[in-house]
Backbone as a ProteinNet text record, in pm:
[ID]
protein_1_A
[PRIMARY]
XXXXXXXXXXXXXXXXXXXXXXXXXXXXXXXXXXXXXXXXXXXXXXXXXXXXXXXXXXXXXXXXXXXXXXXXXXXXXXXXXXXXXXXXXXXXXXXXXXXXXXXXXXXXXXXXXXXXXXXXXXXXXXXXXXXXXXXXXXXXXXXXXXXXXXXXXXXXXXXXXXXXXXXXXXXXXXXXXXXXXXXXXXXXXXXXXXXXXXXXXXXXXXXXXXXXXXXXXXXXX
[TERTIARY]
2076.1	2121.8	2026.9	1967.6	1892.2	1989.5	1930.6	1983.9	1871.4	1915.2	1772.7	1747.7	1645.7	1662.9	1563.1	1557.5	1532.5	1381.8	1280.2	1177.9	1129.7	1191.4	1124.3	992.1	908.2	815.8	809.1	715.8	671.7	544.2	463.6	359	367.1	306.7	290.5	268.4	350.3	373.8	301.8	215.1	174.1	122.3	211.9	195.2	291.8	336	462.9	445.2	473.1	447.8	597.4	623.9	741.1	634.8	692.2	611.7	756.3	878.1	993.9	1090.3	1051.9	1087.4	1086.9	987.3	985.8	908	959.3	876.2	747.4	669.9	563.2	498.4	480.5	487.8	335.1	283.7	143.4	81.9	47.3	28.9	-82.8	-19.5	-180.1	-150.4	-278.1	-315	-289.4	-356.9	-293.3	-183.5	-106.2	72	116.3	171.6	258.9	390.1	464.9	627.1	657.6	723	784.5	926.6	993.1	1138.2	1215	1318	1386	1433.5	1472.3	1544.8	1603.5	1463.3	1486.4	1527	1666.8	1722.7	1713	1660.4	1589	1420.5	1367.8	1193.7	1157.1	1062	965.3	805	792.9	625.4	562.9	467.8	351.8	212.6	152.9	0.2	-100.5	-180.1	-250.1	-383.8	-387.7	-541.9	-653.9	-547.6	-603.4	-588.5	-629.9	-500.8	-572.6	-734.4	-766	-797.8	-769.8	-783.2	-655.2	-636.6	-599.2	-494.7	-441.3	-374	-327.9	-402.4	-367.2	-280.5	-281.4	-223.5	-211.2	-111.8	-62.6	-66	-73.4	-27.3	-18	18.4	76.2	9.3	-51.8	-151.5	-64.3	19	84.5	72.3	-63.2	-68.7	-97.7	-140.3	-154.9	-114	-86.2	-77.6	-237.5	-275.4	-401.8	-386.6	-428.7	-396.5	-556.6	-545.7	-695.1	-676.3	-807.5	-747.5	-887.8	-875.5	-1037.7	-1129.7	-1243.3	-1361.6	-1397.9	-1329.8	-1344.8	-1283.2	-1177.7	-1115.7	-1055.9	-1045.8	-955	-922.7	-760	-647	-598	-610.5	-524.2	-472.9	-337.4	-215.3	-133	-107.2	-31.9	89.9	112.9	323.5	335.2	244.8	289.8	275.6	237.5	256.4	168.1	53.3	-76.8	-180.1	-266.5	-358.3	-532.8	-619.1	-751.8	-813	-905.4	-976.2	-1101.3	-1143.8	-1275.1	-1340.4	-1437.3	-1510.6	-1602.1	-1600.5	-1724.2	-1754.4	-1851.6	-1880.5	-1837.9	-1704.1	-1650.5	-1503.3	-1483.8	-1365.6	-1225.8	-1149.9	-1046.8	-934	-896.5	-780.1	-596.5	-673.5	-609.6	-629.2	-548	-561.2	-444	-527.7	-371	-454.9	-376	-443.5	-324.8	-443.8	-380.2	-312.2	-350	-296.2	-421.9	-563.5	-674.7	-805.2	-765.4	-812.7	-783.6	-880.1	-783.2	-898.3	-861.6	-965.1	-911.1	-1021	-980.6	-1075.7	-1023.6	-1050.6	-1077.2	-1171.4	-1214.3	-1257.4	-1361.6	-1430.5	-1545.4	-1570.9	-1697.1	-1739.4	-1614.5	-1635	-1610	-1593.7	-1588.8	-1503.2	-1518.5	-1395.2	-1485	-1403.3	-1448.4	-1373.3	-1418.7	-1342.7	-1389.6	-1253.8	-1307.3	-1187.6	-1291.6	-1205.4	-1194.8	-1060.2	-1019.6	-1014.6	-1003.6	-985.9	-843.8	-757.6	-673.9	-689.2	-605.8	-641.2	-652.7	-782.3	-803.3	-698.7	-679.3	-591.1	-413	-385.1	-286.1	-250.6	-356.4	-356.3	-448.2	-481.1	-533.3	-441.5	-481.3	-428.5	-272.6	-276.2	-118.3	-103	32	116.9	153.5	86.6	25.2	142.4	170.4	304.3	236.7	318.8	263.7	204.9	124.1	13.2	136.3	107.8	160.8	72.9	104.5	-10.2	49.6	-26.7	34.2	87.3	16.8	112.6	31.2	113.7	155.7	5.3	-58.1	-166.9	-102.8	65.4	62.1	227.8	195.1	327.8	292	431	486	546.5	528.4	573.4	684.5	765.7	869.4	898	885.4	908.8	1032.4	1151.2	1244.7	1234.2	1323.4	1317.7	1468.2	1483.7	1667.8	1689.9	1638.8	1706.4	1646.4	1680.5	1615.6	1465.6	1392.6	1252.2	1209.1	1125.6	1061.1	980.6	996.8	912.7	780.3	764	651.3	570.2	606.3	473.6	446.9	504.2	479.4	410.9	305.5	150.5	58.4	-62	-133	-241.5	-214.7	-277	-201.7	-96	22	62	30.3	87.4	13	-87.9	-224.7	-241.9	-305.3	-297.1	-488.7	-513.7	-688.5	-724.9	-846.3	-927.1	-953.8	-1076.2	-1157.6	-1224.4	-1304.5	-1401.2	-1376	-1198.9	-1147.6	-1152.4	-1193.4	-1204.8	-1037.8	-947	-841.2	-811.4	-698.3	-691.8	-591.8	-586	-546.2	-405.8	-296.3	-157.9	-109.3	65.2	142.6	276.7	319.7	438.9	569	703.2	823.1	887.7	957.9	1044.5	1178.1	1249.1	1384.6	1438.4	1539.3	1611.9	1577.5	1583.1	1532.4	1456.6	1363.6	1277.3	1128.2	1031.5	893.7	880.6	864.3	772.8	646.2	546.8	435.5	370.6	284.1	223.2	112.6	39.8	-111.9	-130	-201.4	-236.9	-322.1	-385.6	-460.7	-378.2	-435.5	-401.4	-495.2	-444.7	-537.7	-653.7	-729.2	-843.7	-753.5	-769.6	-706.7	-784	-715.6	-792.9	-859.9	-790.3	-853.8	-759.7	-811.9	-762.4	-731.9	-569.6	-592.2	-465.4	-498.7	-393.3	-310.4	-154.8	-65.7	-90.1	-81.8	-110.1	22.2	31.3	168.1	137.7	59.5	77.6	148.9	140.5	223.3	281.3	188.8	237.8	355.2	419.8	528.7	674.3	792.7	877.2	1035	1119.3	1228.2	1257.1	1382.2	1389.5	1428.8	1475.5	1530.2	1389.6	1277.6	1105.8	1107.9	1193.8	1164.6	1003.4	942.8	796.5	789.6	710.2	697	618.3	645.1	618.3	463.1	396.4	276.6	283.7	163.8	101.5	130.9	126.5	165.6	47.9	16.4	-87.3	-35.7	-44.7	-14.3	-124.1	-198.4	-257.4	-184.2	-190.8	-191.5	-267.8	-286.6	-386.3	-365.7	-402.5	-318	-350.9	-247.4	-264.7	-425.4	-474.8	-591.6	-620.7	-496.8	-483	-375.1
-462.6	-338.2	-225.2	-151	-44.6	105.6	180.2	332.4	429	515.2	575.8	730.7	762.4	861.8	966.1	1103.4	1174.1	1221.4	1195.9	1240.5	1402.1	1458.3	1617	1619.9	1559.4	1548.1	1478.1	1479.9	1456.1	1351.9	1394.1	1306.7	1143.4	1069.2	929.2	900.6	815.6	784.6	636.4	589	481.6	402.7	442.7	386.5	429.6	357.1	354.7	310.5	346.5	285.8	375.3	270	308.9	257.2	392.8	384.6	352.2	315.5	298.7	423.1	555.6	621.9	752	724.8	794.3	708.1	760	681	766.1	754.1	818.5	789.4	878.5	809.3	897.6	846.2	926.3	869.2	947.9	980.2	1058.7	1133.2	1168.6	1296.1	1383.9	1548.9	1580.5	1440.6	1446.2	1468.8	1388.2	1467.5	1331	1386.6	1324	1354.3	1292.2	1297	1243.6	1271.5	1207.1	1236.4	1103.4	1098.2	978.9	1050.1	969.7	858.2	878.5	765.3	702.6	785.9	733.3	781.9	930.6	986.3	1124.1	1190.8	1297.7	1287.5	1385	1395	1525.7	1553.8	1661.1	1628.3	1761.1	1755.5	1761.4	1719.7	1771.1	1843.5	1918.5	1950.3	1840.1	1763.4	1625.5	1712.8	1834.2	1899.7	1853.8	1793	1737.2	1762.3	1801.9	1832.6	1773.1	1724.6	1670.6	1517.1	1462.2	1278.9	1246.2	1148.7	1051.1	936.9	980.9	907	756.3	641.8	502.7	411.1	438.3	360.7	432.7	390.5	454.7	339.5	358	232.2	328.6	251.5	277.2	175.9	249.3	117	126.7	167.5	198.6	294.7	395.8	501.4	633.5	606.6	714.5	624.8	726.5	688.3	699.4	629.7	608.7	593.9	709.4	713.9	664.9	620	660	680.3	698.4	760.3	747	826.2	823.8	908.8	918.7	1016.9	1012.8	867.6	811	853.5	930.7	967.3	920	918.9	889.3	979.6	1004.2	1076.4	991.1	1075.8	1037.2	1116.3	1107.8	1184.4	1071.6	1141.5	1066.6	1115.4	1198.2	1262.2	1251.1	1212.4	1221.9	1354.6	1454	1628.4	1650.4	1668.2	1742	1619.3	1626.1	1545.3	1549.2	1440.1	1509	1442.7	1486.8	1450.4	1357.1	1204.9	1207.5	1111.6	1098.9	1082	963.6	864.1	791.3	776.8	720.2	682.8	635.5	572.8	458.3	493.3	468.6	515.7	353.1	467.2	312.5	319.3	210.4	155.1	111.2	75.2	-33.7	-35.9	-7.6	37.5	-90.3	-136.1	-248	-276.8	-321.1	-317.1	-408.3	-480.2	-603	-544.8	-408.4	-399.9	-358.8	-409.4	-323.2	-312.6	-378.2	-410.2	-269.4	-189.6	-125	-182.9	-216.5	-269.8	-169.7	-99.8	-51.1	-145.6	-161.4	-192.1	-87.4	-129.4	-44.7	-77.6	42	-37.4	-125.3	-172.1	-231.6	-339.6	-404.4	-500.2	-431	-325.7	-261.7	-299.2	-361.1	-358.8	-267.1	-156.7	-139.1	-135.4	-195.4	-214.1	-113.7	-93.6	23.6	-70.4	-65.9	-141.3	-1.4	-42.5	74.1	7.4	113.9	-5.3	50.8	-3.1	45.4	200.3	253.4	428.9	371.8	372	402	399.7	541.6	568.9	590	517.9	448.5	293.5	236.9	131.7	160	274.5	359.6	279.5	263	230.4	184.6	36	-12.3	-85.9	-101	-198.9	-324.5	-411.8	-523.6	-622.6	-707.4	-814.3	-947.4	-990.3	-1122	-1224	-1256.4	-1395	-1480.6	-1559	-1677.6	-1811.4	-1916.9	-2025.5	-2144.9	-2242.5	-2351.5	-2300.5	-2222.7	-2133.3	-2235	-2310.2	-2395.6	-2330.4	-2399.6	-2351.7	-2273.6	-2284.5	-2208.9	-2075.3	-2046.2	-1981.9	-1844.5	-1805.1	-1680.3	-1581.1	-1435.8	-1370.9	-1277.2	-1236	-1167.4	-1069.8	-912.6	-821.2	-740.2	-722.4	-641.6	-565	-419.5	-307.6	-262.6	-145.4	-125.3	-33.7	-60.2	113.2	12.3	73.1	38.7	105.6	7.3	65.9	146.1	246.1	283.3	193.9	158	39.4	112.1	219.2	303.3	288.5	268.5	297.7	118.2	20.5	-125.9	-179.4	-198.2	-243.3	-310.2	-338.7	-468.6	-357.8	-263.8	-155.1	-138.7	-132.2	-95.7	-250.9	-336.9	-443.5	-570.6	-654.6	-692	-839.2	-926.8	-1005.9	-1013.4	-1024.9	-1030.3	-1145.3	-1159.8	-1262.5	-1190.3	-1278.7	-1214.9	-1132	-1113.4	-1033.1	-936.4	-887.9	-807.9	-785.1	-920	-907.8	-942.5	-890	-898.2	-1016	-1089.7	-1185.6	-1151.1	-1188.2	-1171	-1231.5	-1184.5	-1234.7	-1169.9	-1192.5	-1166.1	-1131	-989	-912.7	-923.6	-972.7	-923.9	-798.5	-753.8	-636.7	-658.5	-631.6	-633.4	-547	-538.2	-374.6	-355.4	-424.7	-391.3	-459.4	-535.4	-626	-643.5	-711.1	-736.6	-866.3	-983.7	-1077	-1097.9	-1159.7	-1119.6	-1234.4	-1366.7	-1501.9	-1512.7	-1569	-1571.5	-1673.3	-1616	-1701.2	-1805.7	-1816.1	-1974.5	-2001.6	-2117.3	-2197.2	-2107.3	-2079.2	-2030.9	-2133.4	-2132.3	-2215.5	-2281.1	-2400.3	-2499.7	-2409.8	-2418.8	-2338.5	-2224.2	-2112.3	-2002.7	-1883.4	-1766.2	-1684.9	-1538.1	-1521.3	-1396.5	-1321.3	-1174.4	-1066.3	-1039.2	-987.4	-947.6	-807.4	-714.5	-594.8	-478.4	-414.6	-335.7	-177.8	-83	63.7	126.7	247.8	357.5	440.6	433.2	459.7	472	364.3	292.4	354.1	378.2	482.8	416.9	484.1	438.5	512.2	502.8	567.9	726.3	713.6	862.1	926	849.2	972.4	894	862.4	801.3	746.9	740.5	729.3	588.7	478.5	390.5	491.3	479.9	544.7	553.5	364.1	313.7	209.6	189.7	45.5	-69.7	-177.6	-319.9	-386.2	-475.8	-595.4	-704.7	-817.1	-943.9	-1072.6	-1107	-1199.9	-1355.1	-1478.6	-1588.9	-1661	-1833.3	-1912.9	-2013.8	-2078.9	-2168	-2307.8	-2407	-2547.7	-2619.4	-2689.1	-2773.7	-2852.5	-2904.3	-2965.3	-2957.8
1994	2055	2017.9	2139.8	2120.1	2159	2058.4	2072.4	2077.5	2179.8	2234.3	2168.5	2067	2003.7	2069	2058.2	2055.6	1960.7	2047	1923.5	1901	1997.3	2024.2	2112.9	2182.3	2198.8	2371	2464.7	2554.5	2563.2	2481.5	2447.2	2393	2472	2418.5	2308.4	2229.9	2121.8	2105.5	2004.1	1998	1847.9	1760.5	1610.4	1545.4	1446.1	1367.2	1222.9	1085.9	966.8	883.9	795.2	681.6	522	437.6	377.5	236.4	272.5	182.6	158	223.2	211.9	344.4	424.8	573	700.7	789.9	918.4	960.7	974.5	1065.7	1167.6	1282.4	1425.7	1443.1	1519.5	1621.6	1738.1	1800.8	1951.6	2017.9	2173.6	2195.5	2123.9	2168	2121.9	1989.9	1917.4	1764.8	1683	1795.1	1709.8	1606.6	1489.5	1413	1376.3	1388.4	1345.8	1242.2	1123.4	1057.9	1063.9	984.2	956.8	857.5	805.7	712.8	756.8	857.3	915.1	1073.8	1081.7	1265.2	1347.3	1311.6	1380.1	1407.8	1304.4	1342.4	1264.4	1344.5	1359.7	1339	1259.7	1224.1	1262.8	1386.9	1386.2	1244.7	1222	1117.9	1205.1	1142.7	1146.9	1100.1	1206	1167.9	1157.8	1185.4	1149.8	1337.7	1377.5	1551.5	1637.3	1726.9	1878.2	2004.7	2010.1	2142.8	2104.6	2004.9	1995.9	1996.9	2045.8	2064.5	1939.9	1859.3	1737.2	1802.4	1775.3	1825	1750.5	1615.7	1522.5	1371.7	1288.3	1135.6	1084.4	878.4	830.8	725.6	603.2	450.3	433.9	285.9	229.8	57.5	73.7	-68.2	-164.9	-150.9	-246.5	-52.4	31	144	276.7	374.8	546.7	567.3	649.1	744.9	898.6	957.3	1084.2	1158.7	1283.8	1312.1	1507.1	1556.3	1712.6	1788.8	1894.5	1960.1	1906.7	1922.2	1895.8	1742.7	1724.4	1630.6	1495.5	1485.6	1329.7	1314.9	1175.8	1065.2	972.2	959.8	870.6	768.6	700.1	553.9	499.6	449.5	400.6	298.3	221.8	9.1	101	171.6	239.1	359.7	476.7	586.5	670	575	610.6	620.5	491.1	493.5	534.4	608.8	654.6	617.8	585.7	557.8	683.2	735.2	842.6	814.6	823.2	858.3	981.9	1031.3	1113.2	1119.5	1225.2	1231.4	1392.2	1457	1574.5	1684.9	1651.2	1727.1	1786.9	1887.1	1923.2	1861.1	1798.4	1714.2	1764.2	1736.9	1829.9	1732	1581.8	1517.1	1364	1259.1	1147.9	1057.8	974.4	851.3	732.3	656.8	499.5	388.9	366.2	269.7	130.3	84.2	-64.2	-108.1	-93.4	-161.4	-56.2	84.2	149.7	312.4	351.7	465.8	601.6	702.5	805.5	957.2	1046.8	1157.4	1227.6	1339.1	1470.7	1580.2	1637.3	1789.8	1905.8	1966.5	2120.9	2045.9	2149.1	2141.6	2032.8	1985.7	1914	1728	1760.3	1609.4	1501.9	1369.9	1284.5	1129.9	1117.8	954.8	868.8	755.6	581.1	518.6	424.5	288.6	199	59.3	-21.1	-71.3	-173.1	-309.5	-443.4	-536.4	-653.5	-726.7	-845.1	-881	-997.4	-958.9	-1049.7	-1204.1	-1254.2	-1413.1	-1503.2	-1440.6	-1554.6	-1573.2	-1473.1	-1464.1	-1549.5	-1604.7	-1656.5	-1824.1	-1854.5	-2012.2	-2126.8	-2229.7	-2313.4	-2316.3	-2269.9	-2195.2	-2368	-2294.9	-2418.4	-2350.8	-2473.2	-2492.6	-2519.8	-2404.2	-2410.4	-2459.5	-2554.3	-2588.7	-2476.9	-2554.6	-2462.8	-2436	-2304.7	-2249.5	-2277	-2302.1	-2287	-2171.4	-2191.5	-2131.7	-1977.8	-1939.5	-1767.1	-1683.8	-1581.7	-1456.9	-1368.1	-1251.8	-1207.2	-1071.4	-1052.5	-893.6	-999	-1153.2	-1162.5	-1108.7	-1054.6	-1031.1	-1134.2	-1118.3	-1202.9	-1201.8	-1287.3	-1219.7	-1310.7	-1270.2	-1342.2	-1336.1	-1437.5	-1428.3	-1445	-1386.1	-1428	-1503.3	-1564	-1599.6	-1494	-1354.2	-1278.3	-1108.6	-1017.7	-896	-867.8	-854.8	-812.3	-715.5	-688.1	-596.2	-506.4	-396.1	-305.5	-320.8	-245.1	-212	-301.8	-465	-579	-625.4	-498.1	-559.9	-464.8	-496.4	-429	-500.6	-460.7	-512.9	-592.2	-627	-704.1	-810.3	-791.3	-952.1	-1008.5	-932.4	-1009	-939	-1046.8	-1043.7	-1120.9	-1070	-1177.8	-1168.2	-1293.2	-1272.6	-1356.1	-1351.7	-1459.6	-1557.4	-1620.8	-1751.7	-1752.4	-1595.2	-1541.9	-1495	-1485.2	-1406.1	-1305.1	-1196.3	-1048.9	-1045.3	-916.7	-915.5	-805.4	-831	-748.1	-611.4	-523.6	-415.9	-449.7	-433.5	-479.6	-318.9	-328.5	-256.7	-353.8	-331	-394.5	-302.8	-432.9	-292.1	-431.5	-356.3	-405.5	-406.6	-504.8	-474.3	-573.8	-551.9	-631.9	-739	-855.1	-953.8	-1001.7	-931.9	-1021.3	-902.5	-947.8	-841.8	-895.8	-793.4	-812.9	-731.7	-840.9	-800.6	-807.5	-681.4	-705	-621.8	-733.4	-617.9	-508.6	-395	-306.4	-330.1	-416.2	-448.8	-584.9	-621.6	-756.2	-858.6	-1015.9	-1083.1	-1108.7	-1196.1	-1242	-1329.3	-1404.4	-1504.5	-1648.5	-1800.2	-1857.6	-1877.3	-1808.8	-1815.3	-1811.7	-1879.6	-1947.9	-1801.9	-1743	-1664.9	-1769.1	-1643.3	-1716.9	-1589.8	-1645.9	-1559.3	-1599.5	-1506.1	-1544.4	-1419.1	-1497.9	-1459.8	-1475.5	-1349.1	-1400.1	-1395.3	-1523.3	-1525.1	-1386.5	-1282.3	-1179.6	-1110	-1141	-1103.7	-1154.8	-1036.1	-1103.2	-1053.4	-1060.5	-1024.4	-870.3	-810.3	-670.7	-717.2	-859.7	-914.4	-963.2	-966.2	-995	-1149.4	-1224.3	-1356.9	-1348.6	-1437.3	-1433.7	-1575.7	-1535.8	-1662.7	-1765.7	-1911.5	-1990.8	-2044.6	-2056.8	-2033.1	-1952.7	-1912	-1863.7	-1922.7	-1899.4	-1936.8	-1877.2	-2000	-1961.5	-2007.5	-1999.5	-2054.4	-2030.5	-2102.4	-2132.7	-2117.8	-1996	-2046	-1991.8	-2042.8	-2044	-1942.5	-1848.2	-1770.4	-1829.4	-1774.6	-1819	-1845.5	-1880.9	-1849.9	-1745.6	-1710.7	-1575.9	-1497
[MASK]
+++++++++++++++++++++++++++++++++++++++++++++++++++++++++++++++++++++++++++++++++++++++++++++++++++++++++++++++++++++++++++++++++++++++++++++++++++++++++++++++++++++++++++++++++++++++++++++++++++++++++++++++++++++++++++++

């Protein structure tokens, strides 16, 4: 069953992203809407008014909009927007967790990696080593309160090697807890870290106090 809402607006609408906490919509003559919940809508100022807005996403720490004449927006709220620019007229904006890729004419796709904030992960407290860990285990973090979705991403919560290259995992969320398992098998014998930033808050703004790392070893075979 569909219910037909009201966006305030005339202009074609053509991208949609929830970031756990608002919707954000964009369209032509650079318009953006946000909303809590679908039923009512607030213009924003996208800093645009003759491109084209084709697509939005949430990459977990900002929205990424992108449109014709080739820009790209980025906004941490949905409200204030920064503008930048490349050649290509884009069509198509998504992002794995550290990964953001647009699409365009003419055959176009571009990547920008990110890395996780420093200092969000500064002098963490140190959970006892694991040994003997299974080559496909999963991890599961509790909290004492319900989490913020918005601050749980493949940036706040990480599993890496020795080298600190981070491994490509897959996160689920649930009220008060994150599990977190990688998409390949680890190596047999070898040493990664679970890593947990301060970033990370409750839905009430509670803030983790430090970072968390945890050291374990996986099986031999």
């Amino acid at each position: 069953t569909w219910t037909q809402e009201s966006s305030g607006t005339s202009q074609w609408l053509s991208g949609i992203t929830w970031n756990a906490s608002q919707f954000v919509v964009v369209g032509d003559s650079g318009i953006v809407l946000t909303s809590p919940n679908g039923n009512t809508w607030t213009p924003q100022d996208s800093t645009v008014t003759y491109q084209c807005l084709q697509d939005v996403t949430w990459n977990g720490e900002q929205f990424i909009a992108v449109g014709t004449f080739g820009v790209i927006l980025t906004s941490i709220d949905g409200c204030a927007w920064n503008q930048q620019k490349v050649g290509s007229e884009l069509r198509g904006v998504a992002t794995n967790g550290t990964q953001v890729l647009v699409v365009g004419d003419s055959g176009t796709i571009l990547q920008s990696e990110y890395e996780p904030d420093k200092n969000t992960f500064s002098d963490p407290k140190l959970w006892p080593a694991k040994t003997d860990v299974s080559l496909d285990k999963s991890w599961t973090i509790r909290f004492n309160m319900p989490v913020d979705e918005s601050k749980i991403n493949d940036q706040s919560i990480f599993i890496s090697d020795q080298n600190e290259n981070i491994l490509q995992s897959s996160i689920i969320v649930n009220v008060d807890s994150v599990q977190i398992l990688p998409n390949a098998p680890y190596n047999p014998g070898q040493t990664y870290y679970l890593n947990i930033g301060s970033s990370i808050q409750s839905r009430s703004g509670k803030m983790l106090q430090k970072s968390v790392k945890m050291p374990f070893t996986t099986k031999l075979s």
